[in-house]
N, CA and C atoms as an extended XYZ file, in Angstrom:
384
Properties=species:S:1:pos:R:3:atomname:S:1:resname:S:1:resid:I:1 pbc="F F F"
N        35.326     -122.844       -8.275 N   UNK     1
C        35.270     -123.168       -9.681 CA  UNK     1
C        36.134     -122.213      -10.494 C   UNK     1
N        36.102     -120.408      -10.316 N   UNK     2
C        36.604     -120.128      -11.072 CA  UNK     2
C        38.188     -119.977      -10.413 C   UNK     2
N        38.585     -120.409       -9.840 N   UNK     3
C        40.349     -120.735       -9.506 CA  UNK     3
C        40.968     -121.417      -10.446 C   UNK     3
N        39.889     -122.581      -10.987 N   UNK     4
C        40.827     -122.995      -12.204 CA  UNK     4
C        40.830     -122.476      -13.755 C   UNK     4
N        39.988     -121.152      -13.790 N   UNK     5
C        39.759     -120.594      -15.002 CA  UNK     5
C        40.491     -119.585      -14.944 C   UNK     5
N        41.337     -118.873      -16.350 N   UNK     6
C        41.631     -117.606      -16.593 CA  UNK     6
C        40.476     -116.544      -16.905 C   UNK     6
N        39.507     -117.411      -17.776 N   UNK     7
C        38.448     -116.714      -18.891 CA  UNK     7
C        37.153     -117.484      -18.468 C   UNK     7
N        35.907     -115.995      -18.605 N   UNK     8
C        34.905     -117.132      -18.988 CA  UNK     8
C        33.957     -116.475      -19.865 C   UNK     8
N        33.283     -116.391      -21.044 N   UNK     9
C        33.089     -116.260      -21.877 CA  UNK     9
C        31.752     -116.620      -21.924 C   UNK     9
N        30.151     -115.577      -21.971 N   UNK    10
C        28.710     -115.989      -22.049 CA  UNK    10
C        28.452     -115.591      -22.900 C   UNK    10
N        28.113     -116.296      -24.029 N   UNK    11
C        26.971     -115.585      -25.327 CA  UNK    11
C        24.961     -115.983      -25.065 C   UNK    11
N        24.929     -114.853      -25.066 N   UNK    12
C        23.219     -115.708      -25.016 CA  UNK    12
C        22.782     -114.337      -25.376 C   UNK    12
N        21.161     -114.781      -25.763 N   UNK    13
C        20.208     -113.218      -25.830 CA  UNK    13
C        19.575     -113.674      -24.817 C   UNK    13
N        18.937     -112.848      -24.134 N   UNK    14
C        18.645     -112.650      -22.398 CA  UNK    14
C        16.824     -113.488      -22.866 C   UNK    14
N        16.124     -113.066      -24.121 N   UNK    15
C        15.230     -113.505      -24.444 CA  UNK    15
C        14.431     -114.798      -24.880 C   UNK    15
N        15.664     -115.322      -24.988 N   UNK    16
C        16.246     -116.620      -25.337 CA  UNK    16
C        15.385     -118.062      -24.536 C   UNK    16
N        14.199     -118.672      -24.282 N   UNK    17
C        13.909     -119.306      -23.293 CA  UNK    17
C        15.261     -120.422      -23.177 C   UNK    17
N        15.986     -120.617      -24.283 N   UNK    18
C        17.143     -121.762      -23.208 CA  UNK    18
C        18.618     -120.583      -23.009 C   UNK    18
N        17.668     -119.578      -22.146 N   UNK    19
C        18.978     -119.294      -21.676 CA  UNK    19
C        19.411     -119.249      -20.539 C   UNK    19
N        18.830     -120.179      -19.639 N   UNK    20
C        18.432     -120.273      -18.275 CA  UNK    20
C        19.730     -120.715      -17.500 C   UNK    20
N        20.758     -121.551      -18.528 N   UNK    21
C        22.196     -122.039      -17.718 CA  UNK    21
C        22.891     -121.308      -17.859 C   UNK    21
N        23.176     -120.201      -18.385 N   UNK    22
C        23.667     -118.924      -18.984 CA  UNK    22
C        23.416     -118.361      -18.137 C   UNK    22
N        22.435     -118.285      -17.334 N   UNK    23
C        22.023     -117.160      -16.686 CA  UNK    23
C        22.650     -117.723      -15.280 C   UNK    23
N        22.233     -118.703      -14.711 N   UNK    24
C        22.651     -119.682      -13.942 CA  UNK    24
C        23.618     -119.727      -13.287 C   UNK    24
N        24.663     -120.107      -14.419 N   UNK    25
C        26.153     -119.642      -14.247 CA  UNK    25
C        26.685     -118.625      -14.416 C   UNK    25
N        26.082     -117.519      -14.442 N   UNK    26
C        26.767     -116.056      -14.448 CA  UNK    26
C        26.650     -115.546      -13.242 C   UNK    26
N        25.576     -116.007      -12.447 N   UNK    27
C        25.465     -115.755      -11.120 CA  UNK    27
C        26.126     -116.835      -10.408 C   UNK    27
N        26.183     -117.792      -10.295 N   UNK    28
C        27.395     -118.507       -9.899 CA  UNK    28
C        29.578     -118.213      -10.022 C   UNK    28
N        29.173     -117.173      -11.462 N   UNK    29
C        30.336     -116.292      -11.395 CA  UNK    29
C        30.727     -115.458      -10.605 C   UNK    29
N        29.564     -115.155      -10.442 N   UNK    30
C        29.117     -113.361       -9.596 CA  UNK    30
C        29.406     -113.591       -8.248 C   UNK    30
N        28.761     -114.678       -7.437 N   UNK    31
C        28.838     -115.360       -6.217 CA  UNK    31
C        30.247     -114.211       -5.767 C   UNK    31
N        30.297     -113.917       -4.632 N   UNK    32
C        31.475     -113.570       -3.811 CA  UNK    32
C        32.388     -114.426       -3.754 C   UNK    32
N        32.267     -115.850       -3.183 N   UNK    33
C        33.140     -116.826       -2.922 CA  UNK    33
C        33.797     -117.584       -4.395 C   UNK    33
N        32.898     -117.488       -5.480 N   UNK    34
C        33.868     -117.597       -6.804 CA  UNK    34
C        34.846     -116.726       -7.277 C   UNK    34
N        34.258     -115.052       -6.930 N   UNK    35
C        35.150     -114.189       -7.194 CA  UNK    35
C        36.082     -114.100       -6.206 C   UNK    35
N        36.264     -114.416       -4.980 N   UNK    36
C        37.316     -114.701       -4.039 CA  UNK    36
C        38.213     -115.794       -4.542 C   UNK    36
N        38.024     -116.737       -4.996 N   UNK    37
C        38.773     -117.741       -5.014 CA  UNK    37
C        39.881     -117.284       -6.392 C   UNK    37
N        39.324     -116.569       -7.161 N   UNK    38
C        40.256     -115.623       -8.430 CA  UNK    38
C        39.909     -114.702       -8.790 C   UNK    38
N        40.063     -113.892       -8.130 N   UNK    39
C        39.813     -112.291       -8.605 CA  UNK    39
C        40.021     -112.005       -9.890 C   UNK    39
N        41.446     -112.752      -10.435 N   UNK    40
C        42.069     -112.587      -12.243 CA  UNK    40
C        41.520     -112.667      -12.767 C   UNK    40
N        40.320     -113.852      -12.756 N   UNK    41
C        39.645     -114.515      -14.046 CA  UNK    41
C        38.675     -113.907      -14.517 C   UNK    41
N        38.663     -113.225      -15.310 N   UNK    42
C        37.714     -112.465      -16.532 CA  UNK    42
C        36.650     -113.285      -16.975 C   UNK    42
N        35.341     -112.034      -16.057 N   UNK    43
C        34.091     -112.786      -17.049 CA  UNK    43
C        33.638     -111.971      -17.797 C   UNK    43
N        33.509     -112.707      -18.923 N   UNK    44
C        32.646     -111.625      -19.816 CA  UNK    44
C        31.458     -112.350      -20.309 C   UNK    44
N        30.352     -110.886      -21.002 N   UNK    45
C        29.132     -111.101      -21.148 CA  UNK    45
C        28.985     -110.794      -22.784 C   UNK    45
N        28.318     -111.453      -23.387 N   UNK    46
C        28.106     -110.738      -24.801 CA  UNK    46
C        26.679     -110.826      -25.208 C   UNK    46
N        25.982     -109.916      -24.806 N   UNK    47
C        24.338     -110.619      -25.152 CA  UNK    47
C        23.824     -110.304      -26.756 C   UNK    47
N        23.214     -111.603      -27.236 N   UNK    48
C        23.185     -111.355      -28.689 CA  UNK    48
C        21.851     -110.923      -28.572 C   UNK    48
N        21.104     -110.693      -29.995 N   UNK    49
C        20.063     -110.773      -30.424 CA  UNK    49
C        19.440     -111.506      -31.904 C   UNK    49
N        20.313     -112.099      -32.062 N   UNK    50
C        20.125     -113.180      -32.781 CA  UNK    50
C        19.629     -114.542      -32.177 C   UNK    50
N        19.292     -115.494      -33.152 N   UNK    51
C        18.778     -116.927      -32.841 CA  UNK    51
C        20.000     -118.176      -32.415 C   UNK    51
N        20.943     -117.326      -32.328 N   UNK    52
C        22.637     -117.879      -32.156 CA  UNK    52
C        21.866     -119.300      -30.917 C   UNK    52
N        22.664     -120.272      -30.591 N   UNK    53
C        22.167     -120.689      -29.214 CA  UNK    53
C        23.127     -119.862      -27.910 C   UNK    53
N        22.657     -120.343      -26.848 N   UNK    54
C        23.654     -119.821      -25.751 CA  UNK    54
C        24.550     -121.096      -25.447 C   UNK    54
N        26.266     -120.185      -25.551 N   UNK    55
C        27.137     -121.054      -25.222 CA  UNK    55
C        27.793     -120.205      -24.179 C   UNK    55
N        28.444     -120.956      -23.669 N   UNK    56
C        29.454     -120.968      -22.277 CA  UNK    56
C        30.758     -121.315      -22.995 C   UNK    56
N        31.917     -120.113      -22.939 N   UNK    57
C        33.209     -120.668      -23.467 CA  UNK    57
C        34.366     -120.163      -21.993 C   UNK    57
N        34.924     -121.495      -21.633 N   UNK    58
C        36.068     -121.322      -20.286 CA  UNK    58
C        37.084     -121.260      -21.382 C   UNK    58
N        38.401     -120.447      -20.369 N   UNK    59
C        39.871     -121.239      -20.709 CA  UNK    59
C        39.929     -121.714      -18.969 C   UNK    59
N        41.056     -122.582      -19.168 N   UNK    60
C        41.560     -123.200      -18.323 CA  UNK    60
C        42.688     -122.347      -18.009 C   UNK    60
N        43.317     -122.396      -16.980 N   UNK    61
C        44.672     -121.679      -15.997 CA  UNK    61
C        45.773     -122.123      -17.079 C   UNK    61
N        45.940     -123.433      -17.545 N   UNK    62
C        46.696     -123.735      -18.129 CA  UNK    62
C        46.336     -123.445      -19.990 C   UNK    62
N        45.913     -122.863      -20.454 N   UNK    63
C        45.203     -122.604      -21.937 CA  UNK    63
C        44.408     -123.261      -22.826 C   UNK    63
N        44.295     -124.007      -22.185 N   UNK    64
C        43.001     -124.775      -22.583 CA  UNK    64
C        41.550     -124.493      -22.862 C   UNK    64
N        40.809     -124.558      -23.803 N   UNK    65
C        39.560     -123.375      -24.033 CA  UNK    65
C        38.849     -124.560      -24.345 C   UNK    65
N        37.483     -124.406      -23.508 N   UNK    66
C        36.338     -125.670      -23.967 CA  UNK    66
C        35.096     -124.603      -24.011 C   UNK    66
N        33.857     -125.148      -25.080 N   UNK    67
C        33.196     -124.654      -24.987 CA  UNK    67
C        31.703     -125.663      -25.106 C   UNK    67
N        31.231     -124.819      -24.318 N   UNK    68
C        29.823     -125.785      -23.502 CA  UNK    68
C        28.348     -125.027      -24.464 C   UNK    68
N        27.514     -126.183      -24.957 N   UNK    69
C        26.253     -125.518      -25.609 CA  UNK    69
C        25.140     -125.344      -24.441 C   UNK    69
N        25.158     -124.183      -24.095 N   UNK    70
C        24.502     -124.163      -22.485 CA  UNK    70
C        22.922     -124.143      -23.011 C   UNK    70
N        22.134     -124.414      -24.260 N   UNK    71
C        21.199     -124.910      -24.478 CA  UNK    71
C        20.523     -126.642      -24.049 C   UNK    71
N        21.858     -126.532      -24.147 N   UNK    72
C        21.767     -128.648      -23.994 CA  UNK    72
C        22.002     -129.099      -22.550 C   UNK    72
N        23.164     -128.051      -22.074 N   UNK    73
C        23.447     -128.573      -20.638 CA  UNK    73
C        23.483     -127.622      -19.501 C   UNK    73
N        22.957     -127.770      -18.397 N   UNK    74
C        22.797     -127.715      -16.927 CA  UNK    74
C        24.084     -126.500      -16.948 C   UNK    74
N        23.518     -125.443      -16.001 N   UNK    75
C        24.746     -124.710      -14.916 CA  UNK    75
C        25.545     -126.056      -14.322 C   UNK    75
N        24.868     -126.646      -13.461 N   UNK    76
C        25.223     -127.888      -12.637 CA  UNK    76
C        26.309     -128.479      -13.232 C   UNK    76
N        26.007     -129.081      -14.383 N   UNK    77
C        27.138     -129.892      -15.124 CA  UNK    77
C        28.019     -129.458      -15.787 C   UNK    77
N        27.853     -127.716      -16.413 N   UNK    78
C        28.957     -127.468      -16.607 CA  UNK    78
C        30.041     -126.758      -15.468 C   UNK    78
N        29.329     -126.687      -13.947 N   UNK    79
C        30.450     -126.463      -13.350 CA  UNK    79
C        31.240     -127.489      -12.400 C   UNK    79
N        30.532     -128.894      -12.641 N   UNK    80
C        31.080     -130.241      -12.251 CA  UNK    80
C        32.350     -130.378      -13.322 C   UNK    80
N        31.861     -130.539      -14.561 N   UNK    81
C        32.744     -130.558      -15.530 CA  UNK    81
C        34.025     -129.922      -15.153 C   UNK    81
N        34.043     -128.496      -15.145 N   UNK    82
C        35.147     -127.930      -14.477 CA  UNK    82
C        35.841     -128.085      -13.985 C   UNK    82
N        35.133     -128.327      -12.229 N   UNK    83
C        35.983     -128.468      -11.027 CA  UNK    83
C        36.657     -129.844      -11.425 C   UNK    83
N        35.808     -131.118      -12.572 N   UNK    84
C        36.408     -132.433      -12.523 CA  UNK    84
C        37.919     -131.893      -12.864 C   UNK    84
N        37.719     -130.876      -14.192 N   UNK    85
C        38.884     -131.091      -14.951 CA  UNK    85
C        40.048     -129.909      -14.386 C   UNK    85
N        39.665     -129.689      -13.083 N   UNK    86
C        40.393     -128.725      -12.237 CA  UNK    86
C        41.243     -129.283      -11.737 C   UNK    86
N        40.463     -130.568      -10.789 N   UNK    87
C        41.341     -131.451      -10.071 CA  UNK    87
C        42.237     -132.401      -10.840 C   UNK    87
N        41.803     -132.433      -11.613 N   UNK    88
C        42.757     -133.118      -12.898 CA  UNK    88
C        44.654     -132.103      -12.830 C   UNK    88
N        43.512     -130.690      -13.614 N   UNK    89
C        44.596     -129.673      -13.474 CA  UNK    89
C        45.863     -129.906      -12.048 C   UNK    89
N        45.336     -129.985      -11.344 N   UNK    90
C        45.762     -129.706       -9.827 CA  UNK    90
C        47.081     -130.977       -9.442 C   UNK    90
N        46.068     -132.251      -10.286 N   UNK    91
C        47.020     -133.280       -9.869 CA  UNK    91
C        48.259     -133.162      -10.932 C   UNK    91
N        48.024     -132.919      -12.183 N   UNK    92
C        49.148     -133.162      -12.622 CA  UNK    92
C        50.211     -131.792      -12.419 C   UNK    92
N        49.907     -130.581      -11.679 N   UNK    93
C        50.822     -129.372      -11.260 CA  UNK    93
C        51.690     -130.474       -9.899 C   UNK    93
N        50.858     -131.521       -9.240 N   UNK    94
C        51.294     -131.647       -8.018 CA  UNK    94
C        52.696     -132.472       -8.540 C   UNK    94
N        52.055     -133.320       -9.670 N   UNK    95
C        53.242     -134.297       -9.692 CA  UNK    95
C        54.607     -133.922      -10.253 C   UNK    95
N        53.997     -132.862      -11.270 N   UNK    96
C        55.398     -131.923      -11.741 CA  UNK    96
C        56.136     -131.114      -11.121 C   UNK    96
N        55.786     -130.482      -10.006 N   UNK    97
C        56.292     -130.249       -9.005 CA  UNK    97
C        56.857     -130.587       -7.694 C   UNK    97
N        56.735     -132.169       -7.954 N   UNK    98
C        57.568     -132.912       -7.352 CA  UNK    98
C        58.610     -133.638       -8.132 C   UNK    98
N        58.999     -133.362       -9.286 N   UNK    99
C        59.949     -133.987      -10.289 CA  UNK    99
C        59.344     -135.105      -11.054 C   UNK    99
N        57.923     -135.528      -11.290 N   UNK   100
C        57.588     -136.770      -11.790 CA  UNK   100
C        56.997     -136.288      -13.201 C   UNK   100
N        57.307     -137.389      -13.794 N   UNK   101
C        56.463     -136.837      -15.238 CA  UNK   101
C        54.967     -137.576      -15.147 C   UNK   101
N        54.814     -136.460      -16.241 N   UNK   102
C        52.981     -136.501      -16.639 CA  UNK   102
C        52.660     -137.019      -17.621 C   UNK   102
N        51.798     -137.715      -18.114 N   UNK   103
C        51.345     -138.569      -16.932 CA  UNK   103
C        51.971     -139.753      -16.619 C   UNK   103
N        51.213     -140.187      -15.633 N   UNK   104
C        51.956     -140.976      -14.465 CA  UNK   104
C        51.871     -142.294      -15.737 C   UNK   104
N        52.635     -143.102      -15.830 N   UNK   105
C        53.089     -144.484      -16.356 CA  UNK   105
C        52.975     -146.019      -15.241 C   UNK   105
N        52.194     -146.215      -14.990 N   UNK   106
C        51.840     -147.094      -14.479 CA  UNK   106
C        52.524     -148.601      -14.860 C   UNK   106
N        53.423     -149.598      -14.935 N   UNK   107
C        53.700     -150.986      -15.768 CA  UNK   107
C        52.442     -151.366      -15.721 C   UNK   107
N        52.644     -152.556      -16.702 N   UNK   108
C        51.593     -153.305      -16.748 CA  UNK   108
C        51.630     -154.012      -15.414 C   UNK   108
N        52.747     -154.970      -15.152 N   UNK   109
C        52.302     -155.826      -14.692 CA  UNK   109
C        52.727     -155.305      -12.503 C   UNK   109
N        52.607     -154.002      -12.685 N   UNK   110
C        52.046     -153.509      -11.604 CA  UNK   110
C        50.135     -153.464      -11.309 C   UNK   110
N        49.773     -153.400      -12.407 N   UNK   111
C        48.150     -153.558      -12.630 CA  UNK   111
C        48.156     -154.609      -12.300 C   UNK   111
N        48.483     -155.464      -12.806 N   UNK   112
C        48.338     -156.725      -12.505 CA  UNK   112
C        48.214     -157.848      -11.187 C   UNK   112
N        49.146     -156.851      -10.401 N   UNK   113
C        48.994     -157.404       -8.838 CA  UNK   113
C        48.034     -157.754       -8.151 C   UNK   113
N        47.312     -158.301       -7.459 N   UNK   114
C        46.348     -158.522       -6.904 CA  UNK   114
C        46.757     -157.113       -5.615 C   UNK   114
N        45.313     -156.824       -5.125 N   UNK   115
C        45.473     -156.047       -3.990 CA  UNK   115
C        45.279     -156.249       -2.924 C   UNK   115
N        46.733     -156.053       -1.843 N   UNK   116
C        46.196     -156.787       -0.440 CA  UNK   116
C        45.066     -156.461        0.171 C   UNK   116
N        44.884     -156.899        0.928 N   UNK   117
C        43.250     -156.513        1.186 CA  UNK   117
C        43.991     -156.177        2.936 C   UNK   117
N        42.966     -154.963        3.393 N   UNK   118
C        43.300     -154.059        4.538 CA  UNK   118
C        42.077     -154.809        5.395 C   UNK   118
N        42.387     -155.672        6.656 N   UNK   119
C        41.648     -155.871        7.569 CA  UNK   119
C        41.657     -154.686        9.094 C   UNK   119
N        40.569     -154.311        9.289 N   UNK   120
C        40.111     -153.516       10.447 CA  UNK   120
C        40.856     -153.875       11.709 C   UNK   120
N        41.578     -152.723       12.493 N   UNK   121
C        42.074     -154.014       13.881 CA  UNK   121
C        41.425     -153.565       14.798 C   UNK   121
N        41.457     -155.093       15.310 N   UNK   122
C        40.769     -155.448       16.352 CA  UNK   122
C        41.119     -154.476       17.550 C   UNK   122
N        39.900     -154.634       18.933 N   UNK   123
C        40.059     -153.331       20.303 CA  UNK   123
C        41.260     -153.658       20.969 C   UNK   123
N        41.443     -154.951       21.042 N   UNK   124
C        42.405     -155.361       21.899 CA  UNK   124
C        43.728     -155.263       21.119 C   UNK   124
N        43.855     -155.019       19.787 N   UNK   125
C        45.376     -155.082       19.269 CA  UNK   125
C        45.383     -153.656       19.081 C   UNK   125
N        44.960     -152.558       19.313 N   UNK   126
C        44.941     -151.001       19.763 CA  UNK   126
C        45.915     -150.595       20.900 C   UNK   126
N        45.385     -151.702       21.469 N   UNK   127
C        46.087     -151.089       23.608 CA  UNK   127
C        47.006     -151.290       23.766 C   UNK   127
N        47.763     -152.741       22.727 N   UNK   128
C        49.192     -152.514       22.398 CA  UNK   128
C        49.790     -151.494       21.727 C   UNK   128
């Protein structure tokens, strides 16, 4: 998860009963195998003591900064969220780095095609 982050950013007061995804995901930061996967990416902690709620603020590799009301939502979902918008990240590095522009442009009436349909082959057309 954090391979595709530069930043990650926890506000919460520790006292807080919804601060449980906050907490959640800081140990999911902590994890060895997150901090292996980017050593770079800066986590930081800011614990309030105010009635503030607890939020979760990422940047993305590419600068992109989202921020999650970790009162409302799940560790779980905000690190699905992520990895979704990782692989996102990932595909469009792949295609630019193969000379294609982003995003991909599809025609219409390539949509439009019907799709052949892939039949299974048979044991005996194998041994040929």
């Amino acid at each position: 998860m954090l391979k595709f982050l530069s930043k990650v950013k926890l506000e919460f007061n520790a006292l807080d009963s919804r601060a449980g995804a906050c907490m959640e995901f800081l140990a999911q930061c902590s994890a060895g195998k997150a901090r292996d996967s980017n050593p770079s990416c800066q986590v930081e902690v800011k614990r309030r003591t105010d009635d503030h709620p607890p939020q979760i603020k990422v940047t993305f590799v590419n600068g992109v900064e989202e921020i999650f009301d970790a009162s409302k939502t799940s560790a779980q979902s905000i690190r699905s969220l992520i990895l979704d918008k990782g692989q996102y990240l990932e595909t469009e590095q792949m295609f630019r780095d193969g000379g294609q522009g982003w995003p991909v442009i599809i025609p219409k009436e390539e949509l439009l095609e019907p799709t052949p349909s892939i039949k299974p082959r048979k044991a005996e057309d194998k041994k040929q």
